[in-house]
PAKOLMI-750415 format. One record per residue (C-alpha): residue number from 1; z negated, x, y negated. Coordinates in Angstrom, 3 decimals. Layout:
BEGIN
r miza: NUM&w: Z&u: X&v: Y
...
//
This chain:
BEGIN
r miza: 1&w: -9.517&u: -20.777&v: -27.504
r miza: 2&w: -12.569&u: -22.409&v: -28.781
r miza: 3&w: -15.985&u: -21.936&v: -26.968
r miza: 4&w: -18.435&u: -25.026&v: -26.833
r miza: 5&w: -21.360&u: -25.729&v: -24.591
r miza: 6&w: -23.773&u: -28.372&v: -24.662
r miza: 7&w: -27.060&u: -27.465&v: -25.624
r miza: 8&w: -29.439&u: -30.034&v: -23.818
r miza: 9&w: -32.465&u: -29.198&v: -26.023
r miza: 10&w: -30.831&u: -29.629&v: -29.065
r miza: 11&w: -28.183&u: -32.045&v: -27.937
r miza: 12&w: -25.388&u: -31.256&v: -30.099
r miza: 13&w: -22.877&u: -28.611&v: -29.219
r miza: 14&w: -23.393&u: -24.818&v: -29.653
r miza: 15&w: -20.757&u: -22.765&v: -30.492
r miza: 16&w: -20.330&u: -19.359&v: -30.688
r miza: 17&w: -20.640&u: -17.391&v: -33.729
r miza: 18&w: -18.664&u: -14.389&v: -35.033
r miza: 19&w: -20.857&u: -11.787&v: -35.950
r miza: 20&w: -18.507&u: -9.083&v: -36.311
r miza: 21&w: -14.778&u: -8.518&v: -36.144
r miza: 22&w: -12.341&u: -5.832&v: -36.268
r miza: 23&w: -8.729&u: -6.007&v: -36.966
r miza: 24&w: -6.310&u: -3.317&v: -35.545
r miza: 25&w: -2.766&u: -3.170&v: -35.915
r miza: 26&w: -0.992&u: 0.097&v: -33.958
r miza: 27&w: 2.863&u: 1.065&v: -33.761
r miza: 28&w: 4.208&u: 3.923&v: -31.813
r miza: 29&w: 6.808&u: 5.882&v: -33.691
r miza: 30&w: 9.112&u: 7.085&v: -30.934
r miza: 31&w: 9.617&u: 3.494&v: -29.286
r miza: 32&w: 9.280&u: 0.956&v: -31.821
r miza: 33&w: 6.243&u: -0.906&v: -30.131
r miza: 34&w: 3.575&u: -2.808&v: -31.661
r miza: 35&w: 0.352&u: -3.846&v: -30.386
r miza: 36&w: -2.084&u: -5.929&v: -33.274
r miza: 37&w: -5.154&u: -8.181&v: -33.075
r miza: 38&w: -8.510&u: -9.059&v: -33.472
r miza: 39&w: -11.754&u: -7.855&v: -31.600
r miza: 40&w: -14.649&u: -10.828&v: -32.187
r miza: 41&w: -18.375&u: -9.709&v: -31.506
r miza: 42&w: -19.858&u: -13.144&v: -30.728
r miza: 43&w: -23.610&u: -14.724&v: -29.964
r miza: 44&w: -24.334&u: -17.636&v: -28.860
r miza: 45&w: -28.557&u: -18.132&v: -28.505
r miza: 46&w: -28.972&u: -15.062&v: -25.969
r miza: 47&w: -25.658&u: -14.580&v: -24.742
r miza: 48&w: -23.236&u: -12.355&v: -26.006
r miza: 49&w: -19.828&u: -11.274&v: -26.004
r miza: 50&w: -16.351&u: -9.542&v: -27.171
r miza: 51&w: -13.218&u: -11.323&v: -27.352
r miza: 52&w: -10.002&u: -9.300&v: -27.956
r miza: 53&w: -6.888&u: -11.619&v: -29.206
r miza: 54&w: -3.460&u: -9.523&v: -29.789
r miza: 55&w: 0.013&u: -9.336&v: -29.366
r miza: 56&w: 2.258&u: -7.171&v: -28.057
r miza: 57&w: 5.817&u: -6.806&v: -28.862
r miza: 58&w: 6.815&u: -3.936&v: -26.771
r miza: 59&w: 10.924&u: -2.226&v: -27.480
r miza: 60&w: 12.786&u: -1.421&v: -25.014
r miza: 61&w: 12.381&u: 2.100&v: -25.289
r miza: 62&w: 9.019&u: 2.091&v: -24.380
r miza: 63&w: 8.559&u: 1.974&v: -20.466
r miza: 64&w: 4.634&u: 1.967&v: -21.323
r miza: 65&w: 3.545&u: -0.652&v: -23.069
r miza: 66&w: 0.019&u: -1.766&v: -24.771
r miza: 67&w: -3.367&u: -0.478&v: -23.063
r miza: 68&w: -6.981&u: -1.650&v: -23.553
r miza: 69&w: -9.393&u: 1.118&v: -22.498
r miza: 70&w: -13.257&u: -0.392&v: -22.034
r miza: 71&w: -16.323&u: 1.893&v: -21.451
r miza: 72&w: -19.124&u: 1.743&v: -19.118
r miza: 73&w: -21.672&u: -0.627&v: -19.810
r miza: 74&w: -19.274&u: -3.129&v: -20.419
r miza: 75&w: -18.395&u: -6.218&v: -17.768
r miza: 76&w: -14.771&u: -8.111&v: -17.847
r miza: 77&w: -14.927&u: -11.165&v: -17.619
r miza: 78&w: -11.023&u: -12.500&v: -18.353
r miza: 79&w: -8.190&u: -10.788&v: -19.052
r miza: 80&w: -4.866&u: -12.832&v: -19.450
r miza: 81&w: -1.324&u: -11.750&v: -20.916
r miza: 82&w: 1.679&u: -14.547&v: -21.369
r miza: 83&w: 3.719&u: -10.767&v: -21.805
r miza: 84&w: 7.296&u: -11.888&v: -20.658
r miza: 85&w: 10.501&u: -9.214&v: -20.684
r miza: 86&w: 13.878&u: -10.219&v: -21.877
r miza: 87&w: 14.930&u: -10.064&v: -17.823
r miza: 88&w: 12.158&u: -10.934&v: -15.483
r miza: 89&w: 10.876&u: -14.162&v: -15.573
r miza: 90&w: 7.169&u: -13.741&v: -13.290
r miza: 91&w: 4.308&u: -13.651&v: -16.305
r miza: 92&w: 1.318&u: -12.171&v: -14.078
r miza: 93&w: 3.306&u: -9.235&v: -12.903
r miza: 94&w: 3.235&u: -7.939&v: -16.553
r miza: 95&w: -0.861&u: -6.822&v: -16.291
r miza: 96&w: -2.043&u: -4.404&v: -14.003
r miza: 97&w: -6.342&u: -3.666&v: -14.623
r miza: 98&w: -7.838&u: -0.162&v: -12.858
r miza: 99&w: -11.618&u: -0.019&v: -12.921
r miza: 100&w: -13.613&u: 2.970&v: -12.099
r miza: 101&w: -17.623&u: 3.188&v: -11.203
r miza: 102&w: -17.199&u: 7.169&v: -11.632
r miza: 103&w: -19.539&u: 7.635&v: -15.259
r miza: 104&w: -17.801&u: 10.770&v: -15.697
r miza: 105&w: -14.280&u: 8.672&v: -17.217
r miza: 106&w: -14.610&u: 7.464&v: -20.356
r miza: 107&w: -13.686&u: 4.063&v: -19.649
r miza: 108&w: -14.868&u: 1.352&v: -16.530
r miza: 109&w: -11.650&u: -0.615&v: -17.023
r miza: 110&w: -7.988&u: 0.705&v: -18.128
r miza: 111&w: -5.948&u: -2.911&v: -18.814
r miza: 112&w: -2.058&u: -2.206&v: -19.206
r miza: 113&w: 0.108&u: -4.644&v: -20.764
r miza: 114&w: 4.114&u: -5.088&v: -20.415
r miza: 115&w: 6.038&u: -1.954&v: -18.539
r miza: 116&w: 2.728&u: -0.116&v: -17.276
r miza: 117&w: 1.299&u: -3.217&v: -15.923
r miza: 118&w: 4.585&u: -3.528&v: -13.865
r miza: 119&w: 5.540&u: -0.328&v: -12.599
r miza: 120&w: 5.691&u: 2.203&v: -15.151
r miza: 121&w: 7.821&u: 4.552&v: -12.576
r miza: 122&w: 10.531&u: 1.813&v: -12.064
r miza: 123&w: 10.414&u: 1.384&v: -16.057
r miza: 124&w: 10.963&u: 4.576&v: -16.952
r miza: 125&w: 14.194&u: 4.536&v: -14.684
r miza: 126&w: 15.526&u: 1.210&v: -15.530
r miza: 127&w: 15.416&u: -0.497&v: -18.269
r miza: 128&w: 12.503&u: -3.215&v: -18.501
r miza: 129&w: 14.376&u: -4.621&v: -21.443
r miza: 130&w: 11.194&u: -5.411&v: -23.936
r miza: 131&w: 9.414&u: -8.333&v: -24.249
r miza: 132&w: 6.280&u: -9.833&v: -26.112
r miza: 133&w: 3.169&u: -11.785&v: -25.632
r miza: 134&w: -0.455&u: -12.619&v: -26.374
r miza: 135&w: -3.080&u: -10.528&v: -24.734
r miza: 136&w: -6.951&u: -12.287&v: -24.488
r miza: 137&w: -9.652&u: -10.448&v: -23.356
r miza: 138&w: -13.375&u: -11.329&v: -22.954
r miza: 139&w: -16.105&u: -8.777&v: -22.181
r miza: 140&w: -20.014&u: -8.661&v: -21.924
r miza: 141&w: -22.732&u: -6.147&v: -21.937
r miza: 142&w: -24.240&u: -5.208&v: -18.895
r miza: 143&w: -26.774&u: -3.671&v: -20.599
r miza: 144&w: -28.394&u: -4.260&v: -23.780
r miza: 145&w: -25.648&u: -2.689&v: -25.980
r miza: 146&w: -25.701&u: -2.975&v: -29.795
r miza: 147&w: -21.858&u: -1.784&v: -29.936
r miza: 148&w: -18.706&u: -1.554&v: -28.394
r miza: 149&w: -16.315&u: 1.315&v: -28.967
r miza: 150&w: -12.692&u: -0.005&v: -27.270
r miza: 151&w: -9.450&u: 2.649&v: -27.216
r miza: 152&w: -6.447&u: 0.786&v: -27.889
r miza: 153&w: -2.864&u: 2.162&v: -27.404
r miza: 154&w: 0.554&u: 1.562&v: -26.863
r miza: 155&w: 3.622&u: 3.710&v: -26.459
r miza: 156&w: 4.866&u: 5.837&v: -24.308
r miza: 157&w: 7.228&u: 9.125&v: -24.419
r miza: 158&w: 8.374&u: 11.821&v: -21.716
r miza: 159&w: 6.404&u: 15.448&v: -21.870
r miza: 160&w: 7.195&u: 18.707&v: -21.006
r miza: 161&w: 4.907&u: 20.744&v: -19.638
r miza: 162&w: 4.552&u: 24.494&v: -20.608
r miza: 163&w: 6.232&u: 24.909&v: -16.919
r miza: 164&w: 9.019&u: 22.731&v: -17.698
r miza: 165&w: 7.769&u: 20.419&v: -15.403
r miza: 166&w: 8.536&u: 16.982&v: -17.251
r miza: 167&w: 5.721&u: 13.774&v: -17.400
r miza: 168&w: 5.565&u: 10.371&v: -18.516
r miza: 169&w: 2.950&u: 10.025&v: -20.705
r miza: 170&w: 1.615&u: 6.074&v: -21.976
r miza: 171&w: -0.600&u: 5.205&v: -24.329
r miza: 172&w: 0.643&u: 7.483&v: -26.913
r miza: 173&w: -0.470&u: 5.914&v: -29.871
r miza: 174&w: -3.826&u: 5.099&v: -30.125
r miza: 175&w: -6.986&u: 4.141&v: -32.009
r miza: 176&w: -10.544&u: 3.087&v: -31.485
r miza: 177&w: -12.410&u: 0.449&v: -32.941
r miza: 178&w: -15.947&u: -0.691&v: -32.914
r miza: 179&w: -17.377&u: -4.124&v: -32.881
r miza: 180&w: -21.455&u: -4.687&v: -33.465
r miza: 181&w: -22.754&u: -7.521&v: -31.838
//
């Protein structure tokens, strides 16, 4: 997805330019998943931004799925998925984003991708049967930020508490990565 606005000063286009880029490439052992991309730092004159392009190919082990974990300080702007199963046919119910104003979490927004942006109760009960897609997200500072630190994840696995109490636990692999705009 290219960018272009029309500068009226200038009168040519301006586009916006990649100052910075990380590429990230994650796979849970236990399920098989796979969540990979690129996160672009971008300016354009004053403006800024971060674009995150990936794809997901999720197993149908994993009643989880990918997650995108963005701090405070941060503002979404777009989020899409085209994240289809092997089964159900409805794209959008494939995303699910929480967002928090309490500063004490370490992330604003928590965007699941495939099973956990569905249900990840009915998931872990029935099979969701995998499925893949592109994930696009675009972010800007709300403040004037030099960085931004993302946690990406995917995976999921059943836990077992020290009481024998048993969990289901997502995001199970993860990483961070840092983009300087």
């Amino acid at each position: 997805m290219a960018a272009v606005a029309f500068s009226f000063l200038k009168g040519k286009p301006e586009e916006w330019s990649t100052v910075d880029y990380v590429n990230f490439y994650l796979k849970d052992n236990s399920t098989g998943s796979t969540f990979l991309g690129t996160v672009f730092a971008q300016v354009r004159g004053d403006e800024r931004r971060v674009v995150l392009v990936g794809w997901v190919n999720i197993t149908e082990k994993d009643f989880g799925g990918a997650f995108v974990g963005v701090p405070h300080g941060w503002r979404l702007i777009s989020a899409e998925t085209n994240y289809r199963d092997r089964n159900i046919t409805n794209i959008s119910d494939w995303m699910n984003i929480l967002m928090t104003y309490d500063i004490t979490s370490p992330v604003k927004y928590r965007i699941f991708i495939g099973p956990a942006g569905y249900d990840v109760f009915f998931c872990s009960q029935h099979p969701c049967g995998g499925g893949m897609g592109s994930v696009f997200v675009e972010l800007i500072p709300e403040k004037d930020f030099e960085d931004l630190r993302l946690t990406l994840a995917v995976g999921s696995a059943t836990r077992v508490l020290e009481n024998g109490e048993k969990v289901l636990a997502v995001a199970t692999t993860s990483k961070n990565v840092t983009v300087r705009l």
